[in-house]
C-alpha positions as a Markdown table, in Angstrom:
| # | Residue | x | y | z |
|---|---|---|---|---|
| 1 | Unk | -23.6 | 12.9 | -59.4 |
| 2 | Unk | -23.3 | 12.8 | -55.5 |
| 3 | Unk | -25.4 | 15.4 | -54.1 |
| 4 | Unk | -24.9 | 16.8 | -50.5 |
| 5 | Unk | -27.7 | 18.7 | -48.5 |
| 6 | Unk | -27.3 | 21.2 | -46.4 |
| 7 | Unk | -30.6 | 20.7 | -44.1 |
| 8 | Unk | -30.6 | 23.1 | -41.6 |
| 9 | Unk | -33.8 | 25.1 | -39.7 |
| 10 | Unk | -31.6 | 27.7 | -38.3 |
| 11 | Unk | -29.2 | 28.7 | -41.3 |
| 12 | Unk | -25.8 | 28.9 | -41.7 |
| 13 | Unk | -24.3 | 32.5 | -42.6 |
| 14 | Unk | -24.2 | 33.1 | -46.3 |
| 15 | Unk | -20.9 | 33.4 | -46.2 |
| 16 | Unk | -20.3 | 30.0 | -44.7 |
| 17 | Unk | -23.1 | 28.8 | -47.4 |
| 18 | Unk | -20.9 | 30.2 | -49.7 |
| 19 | Unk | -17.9 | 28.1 | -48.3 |
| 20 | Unk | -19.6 | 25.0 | -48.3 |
| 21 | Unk | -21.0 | 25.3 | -51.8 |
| 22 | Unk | -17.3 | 26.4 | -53.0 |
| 23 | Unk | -15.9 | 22.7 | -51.6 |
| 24 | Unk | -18.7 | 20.3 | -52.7 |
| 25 | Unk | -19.2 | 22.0 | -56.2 |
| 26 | Unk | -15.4 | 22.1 | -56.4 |
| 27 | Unk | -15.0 | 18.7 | -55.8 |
| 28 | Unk | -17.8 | 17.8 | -59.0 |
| 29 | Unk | -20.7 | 16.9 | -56.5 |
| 30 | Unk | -24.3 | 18.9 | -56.3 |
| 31 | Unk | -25.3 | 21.3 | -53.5 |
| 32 | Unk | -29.0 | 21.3 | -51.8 |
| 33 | Unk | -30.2 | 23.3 | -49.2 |
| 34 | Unk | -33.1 | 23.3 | -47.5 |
| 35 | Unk | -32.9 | 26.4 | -45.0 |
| 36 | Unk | -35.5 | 27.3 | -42.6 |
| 37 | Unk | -37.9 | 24.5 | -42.6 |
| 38 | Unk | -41.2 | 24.2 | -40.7 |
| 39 | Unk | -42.0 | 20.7 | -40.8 |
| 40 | Unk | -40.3 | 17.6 | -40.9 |
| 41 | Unk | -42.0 | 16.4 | -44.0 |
| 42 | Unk | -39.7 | 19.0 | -45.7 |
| 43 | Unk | -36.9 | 17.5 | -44.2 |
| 44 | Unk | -38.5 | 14.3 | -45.3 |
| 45 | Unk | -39.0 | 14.7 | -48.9 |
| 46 | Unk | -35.2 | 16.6 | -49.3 |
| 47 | Unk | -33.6 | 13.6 | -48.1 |
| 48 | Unk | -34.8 | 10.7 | -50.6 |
| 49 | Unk | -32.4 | 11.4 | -53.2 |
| 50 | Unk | -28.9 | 12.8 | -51.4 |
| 51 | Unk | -26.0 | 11.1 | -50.2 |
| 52 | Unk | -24.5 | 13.2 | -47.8 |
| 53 | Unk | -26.2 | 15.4 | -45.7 |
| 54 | Unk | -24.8 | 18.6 | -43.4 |
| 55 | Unk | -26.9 | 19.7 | -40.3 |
| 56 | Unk | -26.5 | 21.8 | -37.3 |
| 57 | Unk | -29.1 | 21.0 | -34.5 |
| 58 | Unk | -31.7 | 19.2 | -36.5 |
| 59 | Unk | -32.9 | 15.7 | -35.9 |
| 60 | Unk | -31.8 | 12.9 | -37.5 |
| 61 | Unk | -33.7 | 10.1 | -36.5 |
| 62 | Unk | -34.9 | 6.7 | -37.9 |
| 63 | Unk | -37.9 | 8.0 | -40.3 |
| 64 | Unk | -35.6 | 10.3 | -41.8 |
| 65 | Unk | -32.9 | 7.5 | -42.4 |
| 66 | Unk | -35.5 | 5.4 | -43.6 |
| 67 | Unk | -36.5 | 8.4 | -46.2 |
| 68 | Unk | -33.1 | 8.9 | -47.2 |
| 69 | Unk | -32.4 | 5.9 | -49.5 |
| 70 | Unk | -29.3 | 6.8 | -51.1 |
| 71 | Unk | -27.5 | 8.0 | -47.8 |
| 72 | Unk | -24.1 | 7.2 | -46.6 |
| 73 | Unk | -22.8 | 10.1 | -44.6 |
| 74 | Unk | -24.1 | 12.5 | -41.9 |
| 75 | Unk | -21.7 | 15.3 | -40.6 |
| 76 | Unk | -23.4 | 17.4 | -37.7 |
| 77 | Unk | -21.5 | 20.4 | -37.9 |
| 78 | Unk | -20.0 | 21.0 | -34.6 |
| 79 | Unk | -18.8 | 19.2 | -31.4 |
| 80 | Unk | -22.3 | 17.9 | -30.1 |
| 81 | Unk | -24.2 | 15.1 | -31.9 |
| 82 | Unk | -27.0 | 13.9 | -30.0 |
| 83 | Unk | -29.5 | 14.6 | -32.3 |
| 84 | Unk | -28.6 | 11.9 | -34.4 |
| 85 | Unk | -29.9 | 8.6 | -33.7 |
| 86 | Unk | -26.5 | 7.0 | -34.0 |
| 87 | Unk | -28.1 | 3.4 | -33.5 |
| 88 | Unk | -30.4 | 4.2 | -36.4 |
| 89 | Unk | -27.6 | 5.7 | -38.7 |
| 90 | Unk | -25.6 | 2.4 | -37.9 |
| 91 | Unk | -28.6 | 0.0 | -39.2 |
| 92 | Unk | -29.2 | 2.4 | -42.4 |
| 93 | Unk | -25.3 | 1.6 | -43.1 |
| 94 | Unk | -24.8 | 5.4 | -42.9 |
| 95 | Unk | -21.4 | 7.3 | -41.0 |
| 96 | Unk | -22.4 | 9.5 | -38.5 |
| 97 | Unk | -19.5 | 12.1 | -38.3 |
| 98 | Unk | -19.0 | 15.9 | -36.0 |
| 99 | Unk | -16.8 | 18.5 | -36.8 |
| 100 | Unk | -14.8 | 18.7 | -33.2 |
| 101 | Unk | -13.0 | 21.6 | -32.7 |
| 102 | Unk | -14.2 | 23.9 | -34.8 |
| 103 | Unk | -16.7 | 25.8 | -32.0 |
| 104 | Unk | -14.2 | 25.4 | -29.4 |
| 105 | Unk | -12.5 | 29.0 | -29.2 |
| 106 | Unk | -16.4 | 30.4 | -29.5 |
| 107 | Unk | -17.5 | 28.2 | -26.6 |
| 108 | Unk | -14.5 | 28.8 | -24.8 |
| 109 | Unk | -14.9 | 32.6 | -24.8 |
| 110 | Unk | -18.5 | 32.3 | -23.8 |
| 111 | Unk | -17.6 | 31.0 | -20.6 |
| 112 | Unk | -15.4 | 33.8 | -19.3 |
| 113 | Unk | -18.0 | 36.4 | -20.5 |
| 114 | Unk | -20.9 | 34.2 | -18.9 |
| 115 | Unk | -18.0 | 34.4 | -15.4 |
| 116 | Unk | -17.4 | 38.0 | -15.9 |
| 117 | Unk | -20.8 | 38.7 | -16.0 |
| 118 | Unk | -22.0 | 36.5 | -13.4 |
| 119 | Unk | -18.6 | 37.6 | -11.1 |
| 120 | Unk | -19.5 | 41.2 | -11.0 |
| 121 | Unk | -22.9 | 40.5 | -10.0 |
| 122 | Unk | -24.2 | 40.8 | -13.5 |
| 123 | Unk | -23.6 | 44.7 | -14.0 |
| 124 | Unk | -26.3 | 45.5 | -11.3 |
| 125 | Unk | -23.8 | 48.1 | -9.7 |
| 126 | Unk | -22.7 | 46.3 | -6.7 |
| 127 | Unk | -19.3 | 45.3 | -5.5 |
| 128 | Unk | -17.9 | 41.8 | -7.3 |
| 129 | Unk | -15.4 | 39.7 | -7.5 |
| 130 | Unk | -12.1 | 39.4 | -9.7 |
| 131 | Unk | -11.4 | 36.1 | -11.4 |
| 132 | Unk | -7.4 | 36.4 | -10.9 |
| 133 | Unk | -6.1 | 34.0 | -8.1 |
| 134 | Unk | -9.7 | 31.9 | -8.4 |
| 135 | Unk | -9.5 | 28.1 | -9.0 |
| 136 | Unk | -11.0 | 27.0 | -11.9 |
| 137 | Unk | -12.1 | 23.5 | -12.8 |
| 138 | Unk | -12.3 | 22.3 | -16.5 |
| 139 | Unk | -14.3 | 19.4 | -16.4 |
| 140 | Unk | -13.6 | 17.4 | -19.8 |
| 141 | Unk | -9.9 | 18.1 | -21.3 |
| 142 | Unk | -11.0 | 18.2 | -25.0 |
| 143 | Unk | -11.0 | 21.2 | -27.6 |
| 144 | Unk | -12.6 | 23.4 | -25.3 |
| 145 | Unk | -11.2 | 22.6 | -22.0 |
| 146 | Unk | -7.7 | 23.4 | -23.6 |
| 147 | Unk | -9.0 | 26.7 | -25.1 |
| 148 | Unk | -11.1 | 27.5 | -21.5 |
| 149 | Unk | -6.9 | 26.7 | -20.1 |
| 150 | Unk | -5.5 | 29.2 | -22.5 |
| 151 | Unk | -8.4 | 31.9 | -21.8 |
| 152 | Unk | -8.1 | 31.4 | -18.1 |
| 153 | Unk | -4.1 | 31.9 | -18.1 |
| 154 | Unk | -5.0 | 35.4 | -19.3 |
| 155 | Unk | -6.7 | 36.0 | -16.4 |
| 156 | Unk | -4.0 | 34.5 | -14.0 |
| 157 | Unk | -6.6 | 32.1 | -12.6 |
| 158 | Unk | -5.3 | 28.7 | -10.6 |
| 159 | Unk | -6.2 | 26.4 | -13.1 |
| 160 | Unk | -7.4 | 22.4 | -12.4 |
| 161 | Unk | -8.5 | 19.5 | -14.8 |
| 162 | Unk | -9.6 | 16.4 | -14.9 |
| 163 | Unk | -10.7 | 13.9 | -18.0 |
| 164 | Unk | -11.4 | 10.6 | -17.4 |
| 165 | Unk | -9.9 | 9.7 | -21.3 |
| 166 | Unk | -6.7 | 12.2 | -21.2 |
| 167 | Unk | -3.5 | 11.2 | -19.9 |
| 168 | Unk | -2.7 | 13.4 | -16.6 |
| 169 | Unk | 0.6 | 14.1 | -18.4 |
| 170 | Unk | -1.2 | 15.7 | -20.8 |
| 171 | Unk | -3.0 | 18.1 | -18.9 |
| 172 | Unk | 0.0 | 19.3 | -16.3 |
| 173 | Unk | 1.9 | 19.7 | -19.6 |
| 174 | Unk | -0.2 | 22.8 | -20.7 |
| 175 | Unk | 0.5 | 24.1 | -17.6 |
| 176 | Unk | -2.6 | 23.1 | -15.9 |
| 177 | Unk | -3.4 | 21.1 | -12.8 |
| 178 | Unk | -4.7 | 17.2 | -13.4 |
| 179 | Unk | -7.0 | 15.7 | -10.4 |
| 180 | Unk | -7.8 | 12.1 | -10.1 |
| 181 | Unk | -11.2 | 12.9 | -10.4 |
| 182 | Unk | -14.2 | 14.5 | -10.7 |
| 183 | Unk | -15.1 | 14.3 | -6.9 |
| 184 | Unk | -11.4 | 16.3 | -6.7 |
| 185 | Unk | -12.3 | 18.6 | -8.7 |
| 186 | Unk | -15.6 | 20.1 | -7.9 |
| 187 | Unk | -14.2 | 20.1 | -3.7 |
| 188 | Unk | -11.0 | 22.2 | -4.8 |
| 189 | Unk | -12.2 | 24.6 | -7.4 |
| 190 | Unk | -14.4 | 27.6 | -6.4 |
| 191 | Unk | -15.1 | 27.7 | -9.6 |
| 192 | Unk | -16.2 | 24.4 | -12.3 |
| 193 | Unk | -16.8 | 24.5 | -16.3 |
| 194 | Unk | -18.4 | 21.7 | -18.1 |
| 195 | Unk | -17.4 | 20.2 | -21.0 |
| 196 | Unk | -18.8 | 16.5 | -20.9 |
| 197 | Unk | -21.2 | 15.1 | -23.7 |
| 198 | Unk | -24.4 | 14.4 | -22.5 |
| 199 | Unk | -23.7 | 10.4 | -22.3 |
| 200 | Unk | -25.5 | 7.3 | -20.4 |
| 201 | Unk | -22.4 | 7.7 | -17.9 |
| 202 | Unk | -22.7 | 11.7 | -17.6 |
| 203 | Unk | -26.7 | 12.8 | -17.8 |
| 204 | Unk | -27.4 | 14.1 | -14.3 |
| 205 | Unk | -24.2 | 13.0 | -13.2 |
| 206 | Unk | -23.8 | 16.7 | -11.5 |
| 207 | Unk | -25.6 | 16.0 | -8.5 |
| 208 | Unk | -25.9 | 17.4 | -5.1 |
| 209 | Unk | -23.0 | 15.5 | -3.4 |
| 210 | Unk | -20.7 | 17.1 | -6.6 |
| 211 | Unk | -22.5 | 20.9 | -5.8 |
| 212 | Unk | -22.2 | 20.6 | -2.2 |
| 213 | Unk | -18.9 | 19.9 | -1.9 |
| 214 | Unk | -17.7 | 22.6 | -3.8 |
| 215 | Unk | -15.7 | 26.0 | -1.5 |
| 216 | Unk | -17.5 | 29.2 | -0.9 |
| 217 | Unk | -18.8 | 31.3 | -3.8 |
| 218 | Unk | -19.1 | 28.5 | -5.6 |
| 219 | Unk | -20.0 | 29.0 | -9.6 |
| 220 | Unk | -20.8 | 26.6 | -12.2 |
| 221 | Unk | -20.5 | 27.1 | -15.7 |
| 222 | Unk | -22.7 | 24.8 | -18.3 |
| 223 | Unk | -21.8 | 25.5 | -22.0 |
| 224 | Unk | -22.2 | 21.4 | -22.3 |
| 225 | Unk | -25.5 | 20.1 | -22.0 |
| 226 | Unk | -28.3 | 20.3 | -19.9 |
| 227 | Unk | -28.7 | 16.9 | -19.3 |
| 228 | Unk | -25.4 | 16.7 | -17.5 |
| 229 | Unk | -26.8 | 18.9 | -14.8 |
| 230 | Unk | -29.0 | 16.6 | -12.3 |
| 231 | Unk | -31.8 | 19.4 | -11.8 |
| 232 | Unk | -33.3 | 18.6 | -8.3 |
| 233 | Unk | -29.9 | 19.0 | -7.2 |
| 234 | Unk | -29.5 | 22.1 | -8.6 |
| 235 | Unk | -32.8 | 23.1 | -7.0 |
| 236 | Unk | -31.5 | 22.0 | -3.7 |
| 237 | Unk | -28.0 | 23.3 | -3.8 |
| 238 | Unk | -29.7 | 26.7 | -4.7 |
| 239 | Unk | -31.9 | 26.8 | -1.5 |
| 240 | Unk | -29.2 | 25.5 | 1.0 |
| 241 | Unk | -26.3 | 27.6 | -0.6 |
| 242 | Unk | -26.6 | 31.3 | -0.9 |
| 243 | Unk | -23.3 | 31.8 | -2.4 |
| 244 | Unk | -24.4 | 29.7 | -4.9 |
| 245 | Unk | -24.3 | 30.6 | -8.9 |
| 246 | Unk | -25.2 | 28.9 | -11.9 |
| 247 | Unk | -24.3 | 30.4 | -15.1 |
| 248 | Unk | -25.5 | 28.7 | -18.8 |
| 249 | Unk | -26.4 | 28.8 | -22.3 |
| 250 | Unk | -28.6 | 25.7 | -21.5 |
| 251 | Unk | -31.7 | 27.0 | -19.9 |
| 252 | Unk | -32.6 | 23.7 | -17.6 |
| 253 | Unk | -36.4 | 23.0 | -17.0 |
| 254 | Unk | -36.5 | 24.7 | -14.2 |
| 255 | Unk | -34.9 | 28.0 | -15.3 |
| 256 | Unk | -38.7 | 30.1 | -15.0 |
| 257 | Unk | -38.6 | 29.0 | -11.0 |
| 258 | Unk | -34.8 | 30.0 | -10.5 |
| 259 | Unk | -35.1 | 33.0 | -12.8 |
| 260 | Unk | -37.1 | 34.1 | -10.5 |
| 261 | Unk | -36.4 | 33.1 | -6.9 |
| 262 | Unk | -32.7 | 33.5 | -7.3 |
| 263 | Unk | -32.2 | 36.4 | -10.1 |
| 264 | Unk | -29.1 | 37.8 | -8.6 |
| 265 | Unk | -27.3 | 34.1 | -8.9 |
| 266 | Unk | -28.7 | 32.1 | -11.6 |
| 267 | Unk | -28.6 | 33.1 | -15.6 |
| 268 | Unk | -29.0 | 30.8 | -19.1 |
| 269 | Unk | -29.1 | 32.6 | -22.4 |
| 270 | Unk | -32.2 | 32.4 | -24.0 |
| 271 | Unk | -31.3 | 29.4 | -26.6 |
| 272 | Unk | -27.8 | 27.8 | -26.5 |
| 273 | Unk | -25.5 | 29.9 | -28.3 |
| 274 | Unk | -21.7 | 28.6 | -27.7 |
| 275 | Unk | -21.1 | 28.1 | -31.0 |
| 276 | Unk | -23.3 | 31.3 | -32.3 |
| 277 | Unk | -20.0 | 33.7 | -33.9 |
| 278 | Unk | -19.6 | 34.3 | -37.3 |
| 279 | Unk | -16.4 | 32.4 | -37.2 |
| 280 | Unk | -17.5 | 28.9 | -36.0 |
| 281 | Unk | -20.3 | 29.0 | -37.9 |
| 282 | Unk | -17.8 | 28.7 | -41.3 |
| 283 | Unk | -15.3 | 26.7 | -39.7 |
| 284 | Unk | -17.6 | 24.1 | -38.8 |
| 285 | Unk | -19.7 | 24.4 | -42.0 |
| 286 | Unk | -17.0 | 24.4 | -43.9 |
| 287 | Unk | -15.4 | 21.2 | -42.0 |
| 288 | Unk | -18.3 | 19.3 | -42.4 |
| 289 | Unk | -18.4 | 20.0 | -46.2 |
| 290 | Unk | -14.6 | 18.6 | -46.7 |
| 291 | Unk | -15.8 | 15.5 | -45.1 |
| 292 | Unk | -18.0 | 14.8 | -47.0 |
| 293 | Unk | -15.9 | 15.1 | -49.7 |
| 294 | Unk | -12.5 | 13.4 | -48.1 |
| 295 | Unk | -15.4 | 10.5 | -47.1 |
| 296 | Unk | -16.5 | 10.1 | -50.9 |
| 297 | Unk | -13.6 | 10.7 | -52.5 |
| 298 | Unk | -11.3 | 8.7 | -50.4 |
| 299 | Unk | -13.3 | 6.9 | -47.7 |
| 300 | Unk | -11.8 | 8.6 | -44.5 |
| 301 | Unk | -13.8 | 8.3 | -41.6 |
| 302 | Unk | -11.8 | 10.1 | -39.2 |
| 303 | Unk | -14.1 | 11.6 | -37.6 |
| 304 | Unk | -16.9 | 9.0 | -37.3 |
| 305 | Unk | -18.7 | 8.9 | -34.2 |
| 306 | Unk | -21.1 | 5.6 | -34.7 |
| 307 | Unk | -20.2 | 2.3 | -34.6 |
């Protein structure tokens, strides 16, 4: 019998549990879960006799492939998969596969409430700003950046885009803007959202020339990674820019130093929590489970993301 593990150290909901278990037993196959782990050995002894496993934000690196004997997929449920070792996975003969789109609307609305807090001066009573009329940049078209578009329409924002993999047609015919690049966008938007994988082409590949350019009362919004971000940059953009805000659920490694010299334009949520509602945790749970079984069944690797 195929058996499938759920291995995740911060759970799923029970109700998206409950999901998950109703697709894999439903298709004949045996559910596993391993929730809340402290060590990796746990992780390590689960995996030696499943072949498919579901995770969230745990690491899936060589010693665990070479541990998991019988495995042929791995669906990291969400957009983000870097805590795969995708090289490893490919060696092991096991397909690496995400879940994209299933966290997008939940990311998406974090960034306007990260914008309407950090607009208004994050509630501390003073005078703010309104977000109608602004310019917003979406850098990275993909399931987010169209659902950060639809949000921002809402608010009657001016809104840019630019991805270096989507068609400009595509962009300008969802009513938004397209720039020839990234340089363009950061120089005509007041305003710039990130949604770029953290990649050998786009770790710290928001640097100072990118901030600096940027109009007055200038705000970046990181619900990506926090590798994107080049930090000394940051760290210089906040000292020569006083209009200056940062806004994230990444906290970077300097966040206790600009916590605390800049408190009234810089915030990160405690841990990253994009994809932290009730409703992309069982979409993307629930996603990652039919893969598994459309993989098995009926070897569809739509979805694959290694080589």
């Amino acid at each position: 019998m195929v058996k499938v593990l759920i291995a995740t150290d911060k759970p799923f909901a029970a109700i998206a549990v409950k999901g998950i278990r109703e697709v894999v037993e439903g298709a004949g196959f045996e559910l596993a879960l391993l929730e809340k782990y402290t060590a990796k050995q746990q992780l390590l002894d689960a995996v030696k006799d499943v072949d498919a496993i579901i995770i969230r934000s745990d690491i899936i690196d060589a010693e665990v492939l070479d541990a998991a004997k019988q495995l042929k997929i791995v669906v990291r449920a969400g957009a983000g998969y870097d805590n795969v070792d995708l090289e490893a996975a490919t060696a092991h003969g096991v397909v690496v596969m995400n879940t994209p789109g299933q966290n997008s609307n939940a990311v998406a609305e974090l960034v306007f409430g990260l914008l309407v807090y950090g607009v208004r001066n994050f509630f501390n009573g003073t005078s703010g700003t309104e977000l109608k009329d602004r310019k917003l940049g979406i850098l990275a078209y993909g399931n987010v950046g169209r659902n950060v578009a639809r949000i921002a329409k809402g608010f009657g924002m001016d809104i840019y885009a630019y991805d270096a993999y989507t068609p400009a047609q595509v962009i300008e015919n969802d009513g938004v803007k397209a720039v020839v690049s990234t340089e363009e966008l950061f120089s005509t938007c007041q305003i710039v959202s990130l949604h770029i994988p953290a990649t050998a082409e786009t770790k710290n590949s928001i640097n100072h020339a990118l901030l600096s350019s940027m109009p007055k009362g200038a705000i970046v919004v990181n619900t990506a990674r926090k590798e994107v971000v080049d930090e000394p940059s940051l760290e210089k953009i906040f000292e020569e820019r006083p209009d200056f805000k940062y806004l994230s659920d990444i906290q970077p490694g300097i966040a206790a130093e600009l916590a605390a010299r800049y408190p009234d334009r810089y915030f990160s949520t405690p841990k990253k929590i994009g994809a932290q509602t009730a409703e992309a945790n069982i979409n993307a749970g629930i996603a990652a489970a039919r893969q598994i079984v459309d993989f098995i069944q009926n070897g569809n690797q739509q979805f694959r993301v290694n080589k």
